[in-house]
N, C-alpha and C positions, 0 to 999 in steps of 0.2 A: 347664814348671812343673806342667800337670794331669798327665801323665806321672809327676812325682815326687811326686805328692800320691797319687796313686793308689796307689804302690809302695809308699810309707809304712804307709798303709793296711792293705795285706797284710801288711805286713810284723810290725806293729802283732797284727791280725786272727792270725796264725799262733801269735804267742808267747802270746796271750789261749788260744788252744785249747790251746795244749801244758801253760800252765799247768792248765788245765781235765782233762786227760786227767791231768797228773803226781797234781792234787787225788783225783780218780777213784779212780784206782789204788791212792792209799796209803790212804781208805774202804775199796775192796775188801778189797784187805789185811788192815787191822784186824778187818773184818767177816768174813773167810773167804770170803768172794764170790767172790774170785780164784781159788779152786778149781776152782770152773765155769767163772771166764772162761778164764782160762790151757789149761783141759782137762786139765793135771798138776798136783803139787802133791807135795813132799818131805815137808807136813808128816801128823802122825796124823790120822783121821777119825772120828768115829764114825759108827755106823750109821744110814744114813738111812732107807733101805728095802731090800728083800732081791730079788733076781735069781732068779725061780722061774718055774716053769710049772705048779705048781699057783695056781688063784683064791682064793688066802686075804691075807687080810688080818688087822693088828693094830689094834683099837682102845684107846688108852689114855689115862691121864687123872690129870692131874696135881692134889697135893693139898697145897697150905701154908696156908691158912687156910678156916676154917667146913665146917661137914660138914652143915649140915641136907638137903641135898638128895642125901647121897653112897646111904645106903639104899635109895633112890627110884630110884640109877642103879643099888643089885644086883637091886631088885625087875624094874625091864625085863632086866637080860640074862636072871634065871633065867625070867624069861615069853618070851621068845624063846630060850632055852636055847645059848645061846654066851657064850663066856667073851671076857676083856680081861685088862690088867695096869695095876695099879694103883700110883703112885709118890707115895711120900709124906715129907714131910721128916721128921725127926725128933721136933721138937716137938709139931708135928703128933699124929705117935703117938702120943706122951707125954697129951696131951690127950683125942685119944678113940678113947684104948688100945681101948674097947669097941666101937664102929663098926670100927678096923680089925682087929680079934678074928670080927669077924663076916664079914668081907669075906673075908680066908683062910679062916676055916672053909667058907665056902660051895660052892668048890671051883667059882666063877666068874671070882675074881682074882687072878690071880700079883700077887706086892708085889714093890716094886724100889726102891732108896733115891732119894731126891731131895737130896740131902745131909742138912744136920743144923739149916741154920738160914736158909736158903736166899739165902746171900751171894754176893758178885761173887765166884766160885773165881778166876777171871784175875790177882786183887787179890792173893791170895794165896801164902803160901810152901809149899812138898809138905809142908813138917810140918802146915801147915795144915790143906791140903787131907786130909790122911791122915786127920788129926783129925776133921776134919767128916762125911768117910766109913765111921769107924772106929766114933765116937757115934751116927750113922742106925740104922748095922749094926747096933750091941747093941741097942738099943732097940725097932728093927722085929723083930728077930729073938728078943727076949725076950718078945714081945707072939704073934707068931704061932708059933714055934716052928720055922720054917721058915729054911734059906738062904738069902740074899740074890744073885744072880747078876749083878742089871740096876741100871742106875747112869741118870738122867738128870739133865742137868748146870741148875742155876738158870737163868735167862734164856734158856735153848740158849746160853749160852755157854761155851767150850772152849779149849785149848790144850794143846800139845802135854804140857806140863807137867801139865795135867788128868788129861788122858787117859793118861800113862803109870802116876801114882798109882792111879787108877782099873783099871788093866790089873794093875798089881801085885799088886792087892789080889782080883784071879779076876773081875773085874767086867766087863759089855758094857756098854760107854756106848752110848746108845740114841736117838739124834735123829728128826725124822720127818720125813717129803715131801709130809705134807698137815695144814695147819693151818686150823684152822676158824675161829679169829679167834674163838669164845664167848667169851672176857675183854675183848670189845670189844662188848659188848651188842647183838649181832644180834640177827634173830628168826632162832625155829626154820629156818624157810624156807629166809632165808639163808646160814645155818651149813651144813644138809643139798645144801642146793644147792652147796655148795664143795667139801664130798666126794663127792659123785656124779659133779661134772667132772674130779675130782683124780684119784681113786682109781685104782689099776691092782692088779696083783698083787703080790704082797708089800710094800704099802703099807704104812707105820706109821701111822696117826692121832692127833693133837693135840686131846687137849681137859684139861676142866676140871672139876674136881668142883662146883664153883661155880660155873661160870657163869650168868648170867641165866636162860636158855635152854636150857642144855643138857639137862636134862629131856628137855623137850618137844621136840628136834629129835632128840633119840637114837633113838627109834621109826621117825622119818621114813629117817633113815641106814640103819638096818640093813633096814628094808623096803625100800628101794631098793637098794641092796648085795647082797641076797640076790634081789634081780629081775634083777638083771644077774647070776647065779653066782656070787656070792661068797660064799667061807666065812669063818668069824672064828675065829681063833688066838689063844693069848697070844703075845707076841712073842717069849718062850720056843721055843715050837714054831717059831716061823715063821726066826729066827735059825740060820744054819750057826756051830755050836761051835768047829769045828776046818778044818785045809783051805779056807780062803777069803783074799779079798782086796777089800778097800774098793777103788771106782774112785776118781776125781775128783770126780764128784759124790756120792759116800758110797753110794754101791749097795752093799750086801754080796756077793759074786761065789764061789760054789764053784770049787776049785783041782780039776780031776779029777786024778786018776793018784798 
């Protein structure tokens, strides 16, 4: 009888993990996680970070609401003289056309759209999505005068459907492999501290024109980054145009030959 109590048990105990692993998996899934778990992945990626042997890196920073402190972030790069790129939605622009007038002029920040109104794309239909990337484009590009190349998706969220609108349209969807978590009220300290352990070569960085902190941890980042050898690119430069292929985990990878 403890014999079949036992069995049960396991029995019981086996189907409780399988449920757990089947729950697992379809999170993954939804989330893209599976990419990394699995190691392959049929679906499109965008760029997480870039596969180089030069030490540079991309800082950038993302913009949908408030700009008092965006100036503040051109004043540090031209005082330590390296550039970034700068993603901004639509509205945004439309708002303070003049802040990001000055930000292209500077010849510190590549611009790159962040869509138009910065909604769940996933939720949406390609006419949509077209729409939303079509309205950024005129707007940012009516404001700086400049092309639009670089596309970074609301939430980091993506899908294949995303990203082929996106693709159609001459655009690099551009994700990153080092988030600094600034929209979650660190202190400097520990924002800088999460890219100094993060950071490698061809890194893309995550921040925020808003954040709490971001200010004051930018100084600490780049003075650390540049103790360790690193250079700072737009994600422009740092990005292979042509000839490459996204891993599994979103590496960008040059195709030699």
């Amino acid at each position: 009888m403890k014999f079949l109590i036992l069995k049960k048990r396991r029995i019981v105990a086996f189907f409780l993990c399988a449920i757990a692993l089947v729950v697992s998996f379809a999170t993954m899934w939804h989330s893209g996680a599976h990419v990394v778990m699995a190691g392959r992945t049929t679906r499109k990626l965008p760029i997480y970070c870039v596969d180089t042997n030069e030490p540079n890196i991309a800082l950038t920073f993302d913009a949908s609401w408030g700009a008092d402190k965006t100036l503040k972030i051109l004043e540090i790069l031209q005082n330590y003289d390296i550039r970034a790129t700068f993603f901004c939605v639509g509205f945004w622009a439309e708002k303070y056309s003049d802040t990001l007038k000055k930000l292209s002029e500077s010849g510190r920040m590549e611009i790159g759209t962040h869509s138009n109104t910065h909604p769940h794309l996933n939720k949406l239909s390609s006419e949509q999505i077209a729409t939303e990337l079509d309205t950024s484009i005129s707007i940012i590009k009516g404001i700086t005068g400049k092309e639009i190349t670089l596309f970074r998706a609301p939430f980091g969220e993506y899908s294949d459907k995303v990203l082929s609108v996106a693709e159609g349209k001459g655009l690099f969807t551009i994700q990153w492999d080092v988030d600094t978590l600034d929209w979650k009220g660190l202190s400097a300290g520990q924002i800088s501290a999460r890219v100094l352990k993060k950071a490698n070569k061809g890194s893309i960085v995550l921040m925020h024109n808003d954040g709490e902190h971001t200010v004051e941890a930018l100084p600490l980042i780049i003075e650390g980054l540049k103790n360790k050898g690193y250079n700072f690119v737009c994600v422009s430069d740092l990005i292979y145009k042509e000839n490459y292929e996204i891993d599994h985990t979103g590496k960008q990878i040059r195709i030699e030959g």
